[in-house]
N, C-alpha and C positions, 0 to 999 in steps of 0.2 A: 335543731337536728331531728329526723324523723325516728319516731319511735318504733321496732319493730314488733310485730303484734307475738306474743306468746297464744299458742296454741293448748288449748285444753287436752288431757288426752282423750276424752270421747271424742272432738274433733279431729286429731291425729289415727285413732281408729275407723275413725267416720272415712278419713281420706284414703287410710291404705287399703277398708274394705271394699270403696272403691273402684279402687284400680287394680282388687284383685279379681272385683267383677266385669270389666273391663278387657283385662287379659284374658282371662274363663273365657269371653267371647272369640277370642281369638285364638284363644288353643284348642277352641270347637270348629271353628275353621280348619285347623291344621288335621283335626282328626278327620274330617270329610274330608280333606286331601290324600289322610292317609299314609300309605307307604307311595304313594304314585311317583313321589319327586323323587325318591330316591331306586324305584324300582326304571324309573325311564332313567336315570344317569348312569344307574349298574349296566343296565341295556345296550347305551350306547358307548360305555368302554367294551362291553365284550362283541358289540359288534366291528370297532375298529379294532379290537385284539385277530377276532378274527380277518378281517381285510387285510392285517400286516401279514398273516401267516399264507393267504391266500396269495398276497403279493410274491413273497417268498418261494413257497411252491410253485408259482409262474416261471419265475427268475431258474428255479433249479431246473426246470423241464426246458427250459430254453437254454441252458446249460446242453444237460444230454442230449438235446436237437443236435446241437453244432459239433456236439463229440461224434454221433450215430452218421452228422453229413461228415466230416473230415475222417472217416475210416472209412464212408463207400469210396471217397477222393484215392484212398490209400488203393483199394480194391482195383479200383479204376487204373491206377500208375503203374499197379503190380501187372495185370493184365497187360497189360501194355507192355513192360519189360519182357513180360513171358512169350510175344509173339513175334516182338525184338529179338530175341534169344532162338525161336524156332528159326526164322530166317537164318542169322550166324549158324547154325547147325547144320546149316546148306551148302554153308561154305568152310567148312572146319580142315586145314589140313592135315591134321592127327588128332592122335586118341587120347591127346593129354587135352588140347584145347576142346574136345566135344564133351569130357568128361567134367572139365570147369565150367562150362555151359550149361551142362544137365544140371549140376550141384547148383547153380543160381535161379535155373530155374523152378528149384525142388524150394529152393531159400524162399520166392517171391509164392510159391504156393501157400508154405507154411504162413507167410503173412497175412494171405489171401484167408486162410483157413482163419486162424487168430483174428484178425479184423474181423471176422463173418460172426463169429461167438462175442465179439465186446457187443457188435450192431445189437445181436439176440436178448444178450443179458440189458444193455440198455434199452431199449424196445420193451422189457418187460417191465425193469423202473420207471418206463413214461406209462406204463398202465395201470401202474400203480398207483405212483402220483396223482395221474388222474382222477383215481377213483377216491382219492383222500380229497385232491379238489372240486369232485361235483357235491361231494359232504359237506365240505367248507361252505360251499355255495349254498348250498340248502338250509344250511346252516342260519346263515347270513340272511335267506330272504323271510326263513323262517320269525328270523329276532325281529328284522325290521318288519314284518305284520304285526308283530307284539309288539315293538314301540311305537309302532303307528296309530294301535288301538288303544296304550298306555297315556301315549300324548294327547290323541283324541278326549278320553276321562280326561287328565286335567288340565286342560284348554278351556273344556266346559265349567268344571268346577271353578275357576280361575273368575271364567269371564261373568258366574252366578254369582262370585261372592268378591272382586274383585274392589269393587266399589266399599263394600261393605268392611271388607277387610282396610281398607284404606282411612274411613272414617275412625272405626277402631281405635288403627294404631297413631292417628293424630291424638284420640281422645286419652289413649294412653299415655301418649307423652307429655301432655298438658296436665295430665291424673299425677303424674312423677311430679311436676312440679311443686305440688300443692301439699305432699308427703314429706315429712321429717325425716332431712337426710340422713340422719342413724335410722328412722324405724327403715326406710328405703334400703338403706342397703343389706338390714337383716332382712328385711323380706325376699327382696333377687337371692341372696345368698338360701334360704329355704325355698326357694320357685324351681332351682337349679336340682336340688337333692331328692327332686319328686319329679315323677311321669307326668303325674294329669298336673303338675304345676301350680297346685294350693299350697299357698301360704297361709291365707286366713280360712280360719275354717270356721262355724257354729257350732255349740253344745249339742246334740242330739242324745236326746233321750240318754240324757246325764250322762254322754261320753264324748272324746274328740270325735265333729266330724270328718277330722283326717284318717286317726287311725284307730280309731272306736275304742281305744281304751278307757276303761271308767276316771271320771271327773268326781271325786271328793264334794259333798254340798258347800261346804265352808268353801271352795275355790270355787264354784259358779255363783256364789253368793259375790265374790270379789270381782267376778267377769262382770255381774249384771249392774256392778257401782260406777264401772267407767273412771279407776281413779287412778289405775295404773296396768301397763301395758302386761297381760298373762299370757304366757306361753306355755302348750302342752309341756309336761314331766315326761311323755315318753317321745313324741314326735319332733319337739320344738316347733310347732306350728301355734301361729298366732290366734287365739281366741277372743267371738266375741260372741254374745246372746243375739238369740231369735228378735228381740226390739229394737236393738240398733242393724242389724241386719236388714229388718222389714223398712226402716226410714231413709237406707240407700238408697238410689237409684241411679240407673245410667241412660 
């Protein structure tokens, strides 16, 4: 039956330091990316936010088009009726039928008048529309020279470090392997609760170098013996001395 090797813990130190230098690489990555990934995603939701609303104000202004043509329609019928109505007037045998003539066609004026003021008052909501849609529009072509120039940036950076970052994150996952799946999982679990994403940090001039709080001698006396796993008192960040750090490499 094959034996499984127990690991020492300067060797289990050895391994998570590592792969904390390993990832350092690629969270140096992620900072020469920057905000770009997420400033080109914000970019192109609000450029489709605007294209829907652009859509919309289209739709409405082709709305009032059809209201502004079916009221000249009206315009048009009433006239019509009214020179309808002049004729009968030519031929009226009393003064009751000239007098319900005149009334209808006083009725088709009043229409005439009413249709002429919706046309006005719509005529000036397509002016207005418009002028919210050539904003829209400016809007619009405004973002997308920004995300053309956003995407530009990291396209570039992408294709500089593309490779690089690939190599990386192979070496990182081959680095997890060889990590003590408790030290493993305390370490993701403190990589997650940090920005720059140190876990393992060095003593620096007798303090964490995560979060500089002073280290006690008798405790960097037990970091520099490698005989069991020390974690900061104030950060919980994994510590190890400047000579086991100096014999890693990636």
């Amino acid at each position: 039956m094959a034996t499984v090797k127990e690991y020492s813990v300067e060797e289990k130190l050895a391994s998570v330091l590592r792969l904390q230098k390993i990832d350092s690489k690629l969270d140096g990555i992620q900072v020469l990316k920057g905000e770009l990934p997420m400033e080109v995603k914000d970019l192109e939701d609000e450029i489709e936010g605007l294209n829907t609303r652009q859509s919309h104000i289209e739709n409405e202004m082709k709305g009032i088009q059809d209201f502004v043509a079916s009221k000249k329609n009206a315009i048009k019928e009433a006239e019509a009726l009214i020179k309808k109505y002049e004729k009968q007037q030519d031929n009226v045998k009393n003064n009751r039928e000239f007098e319900a003539i005149t009334k209808e066609m006083e009725m088709q004026a009043l229409e005439i008048k009413l249709a002429e003021k919706h046309i006005k008052d719509a005529n000036e909501e397509i002016k207005e529309k418009s002028r919210v849609l050539e904003v829209a529009k400016k809007a619009v072509a405004d973002k997308e020279a920004n995300l053309k120039h956003k995407k530009g940036e990291l396209e570039k950076i992408i294709a500089e470090t593309d490779k690089e970052e690939k190599a990386f994150r192979k070496e990182s996952e081959d680095a997890k392997a060889k990590v003590d799946p408790r030290l493993l999982q305390a370490y993701e679990k403190i990589r997650k609760n940090y920005r720059n994403g140190l876990a393992v940090v060095t003593v620096e001039r007798d303090s964490c170098g995560g979060c500089f709080n002073a280290i006690p001698p008798q405790r960097q006396a037990e970091i520099r013996q490698h005989k069991k796993i020390i974690v900061c008192e104030h950060c919980g960040r994994i510590l190890v001395d400047n000579d086991l750090e100096a014999t890693v490499t990636i």
